[in-house]
C-alpha positions as CSV (number, residue, x, y, z in Angstrom):
1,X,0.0,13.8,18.0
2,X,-0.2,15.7,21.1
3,X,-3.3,15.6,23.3
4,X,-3.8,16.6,26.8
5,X,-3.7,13.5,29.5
6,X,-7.3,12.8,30.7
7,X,-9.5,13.1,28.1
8,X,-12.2,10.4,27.9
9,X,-12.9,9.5,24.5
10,X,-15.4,7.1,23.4
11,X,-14.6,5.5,19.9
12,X,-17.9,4.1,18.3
13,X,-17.0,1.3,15.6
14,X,-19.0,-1.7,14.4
15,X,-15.3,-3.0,13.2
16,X,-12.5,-3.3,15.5
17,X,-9.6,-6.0,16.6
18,X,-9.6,-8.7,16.0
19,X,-11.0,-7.8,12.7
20,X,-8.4,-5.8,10.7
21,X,-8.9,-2.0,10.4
22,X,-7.2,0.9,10.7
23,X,-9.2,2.0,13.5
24,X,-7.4,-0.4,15.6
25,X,-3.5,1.6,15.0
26,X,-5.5,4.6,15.9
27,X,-6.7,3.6,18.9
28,X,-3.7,2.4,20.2
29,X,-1.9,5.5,19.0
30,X,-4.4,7.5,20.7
31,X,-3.9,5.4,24.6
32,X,0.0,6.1,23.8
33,X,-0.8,9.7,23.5
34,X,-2.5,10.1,27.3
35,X,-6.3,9.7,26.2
36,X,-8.7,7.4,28.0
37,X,-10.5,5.8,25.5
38,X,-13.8,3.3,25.3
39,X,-14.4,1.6,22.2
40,X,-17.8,0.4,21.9
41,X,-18.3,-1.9,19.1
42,X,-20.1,-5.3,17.8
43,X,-18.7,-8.8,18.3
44,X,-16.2,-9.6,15.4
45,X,-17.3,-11.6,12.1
46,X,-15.1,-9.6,9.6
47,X,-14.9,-10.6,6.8
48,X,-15.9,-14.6,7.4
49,X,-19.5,-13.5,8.3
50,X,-19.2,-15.4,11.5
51,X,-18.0,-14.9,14.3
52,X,-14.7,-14.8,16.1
53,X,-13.4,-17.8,18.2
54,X,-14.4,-17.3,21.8
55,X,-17.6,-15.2,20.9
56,X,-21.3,-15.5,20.9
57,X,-24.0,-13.1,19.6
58,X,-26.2,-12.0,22.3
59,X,-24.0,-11.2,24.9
60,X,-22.5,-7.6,26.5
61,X,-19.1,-8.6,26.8
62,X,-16.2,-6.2,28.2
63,X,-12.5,-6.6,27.0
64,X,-9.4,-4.7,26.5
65,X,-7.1,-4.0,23.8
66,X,-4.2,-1.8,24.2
67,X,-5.3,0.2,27.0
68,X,-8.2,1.1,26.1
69,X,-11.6,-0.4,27.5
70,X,-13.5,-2.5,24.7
71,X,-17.4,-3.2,25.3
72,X,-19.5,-5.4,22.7
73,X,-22.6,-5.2,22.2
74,X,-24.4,-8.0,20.5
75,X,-24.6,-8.2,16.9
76,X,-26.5,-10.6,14.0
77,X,-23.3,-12.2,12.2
78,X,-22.8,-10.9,8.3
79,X,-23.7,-14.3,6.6
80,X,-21.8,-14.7,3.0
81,X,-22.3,-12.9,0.4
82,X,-26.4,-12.0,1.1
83,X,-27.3,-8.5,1.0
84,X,-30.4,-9.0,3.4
85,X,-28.1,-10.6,5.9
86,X,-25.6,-7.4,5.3
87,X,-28.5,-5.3,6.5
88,X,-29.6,-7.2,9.5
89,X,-25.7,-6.9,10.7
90,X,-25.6,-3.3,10.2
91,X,-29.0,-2.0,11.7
92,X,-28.3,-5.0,14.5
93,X,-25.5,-3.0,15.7
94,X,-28.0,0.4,15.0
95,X,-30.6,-1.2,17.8
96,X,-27.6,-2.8,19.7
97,X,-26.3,0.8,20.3
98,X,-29.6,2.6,20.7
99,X,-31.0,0.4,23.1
100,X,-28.0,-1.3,25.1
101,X,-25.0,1.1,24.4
102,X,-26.7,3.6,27.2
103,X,-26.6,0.6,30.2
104,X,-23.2,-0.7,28.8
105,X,-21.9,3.1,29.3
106,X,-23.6,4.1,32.5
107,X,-22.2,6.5,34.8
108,X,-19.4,6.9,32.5
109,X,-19.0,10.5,30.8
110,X,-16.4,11.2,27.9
111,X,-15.3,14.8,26.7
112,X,-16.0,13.5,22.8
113,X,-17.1,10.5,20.7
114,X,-15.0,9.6,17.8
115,X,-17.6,7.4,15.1
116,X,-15.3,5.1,12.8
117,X,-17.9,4.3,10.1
118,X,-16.5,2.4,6.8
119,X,-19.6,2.0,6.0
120,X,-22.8,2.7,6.1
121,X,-23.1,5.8,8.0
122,X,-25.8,4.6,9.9
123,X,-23.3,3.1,12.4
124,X,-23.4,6.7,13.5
125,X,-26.9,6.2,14.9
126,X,-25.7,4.3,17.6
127,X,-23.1,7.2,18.8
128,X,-26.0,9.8,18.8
């Protein structure tokens, strides 16, 4: 893949490393190939339903990962197997975005946004 050196993109995913997805190779692919990237995501809990090691829920909390600059917002943890706690996770990271996703990113600009949504769409919201 060719791409132009500079171009700032910002990669919305509620799923990204340390949990496993393929979003992870393409963001890394993508840094290799010139682009400035921002991944703004939730705090991992894939698929244990709690969180990562070294993570809390209600915190903004900036990291990095293969070049790229990682920002995470906070996020209600999946739970096991209940479909209501599913649902809190996935609009948590809705609000998350819609109401903190615009001080996390301030006075940064990016040339396109890149949503990685396995599901449900809505993860989407937070990029608009």
């Amino acid at each position: 893949m060719n791409v132009a050196g500079g171009v700032k993109l910002l990669v919305v995913s509620q799923y990204f490393w340390p949990e496993n997805f393929r979003i992870n190779e393409l963001v890394s692919q993508l840094v290799a190939d010139g682009l400035e990237l921002t991944v703004l995501t939730g705090k991992p809990n894939y698929p244990d339903g709690k969180f990562f090691s070294g993570y809390q829920a209600w915190d903004v909390r900036h990291e990095r990962y293969a070049g790229a600059e990682v920002i995470r917002l906070p996020l209600a943890p999946r739970g096991s197997c209940s479909g209501l706690r599913l649902a809190i996770n996935y609009l948590a990271f809705v609000l998350a975005g819609y109401f903190l996703a615009p001080f996390a990113l301030r006075r940064k600009q990016f040339d396109a946004v890149f949503v990685y949504a396995p599901s449900p769409l809505l993860q989407a919201l937070s990029a608009i």
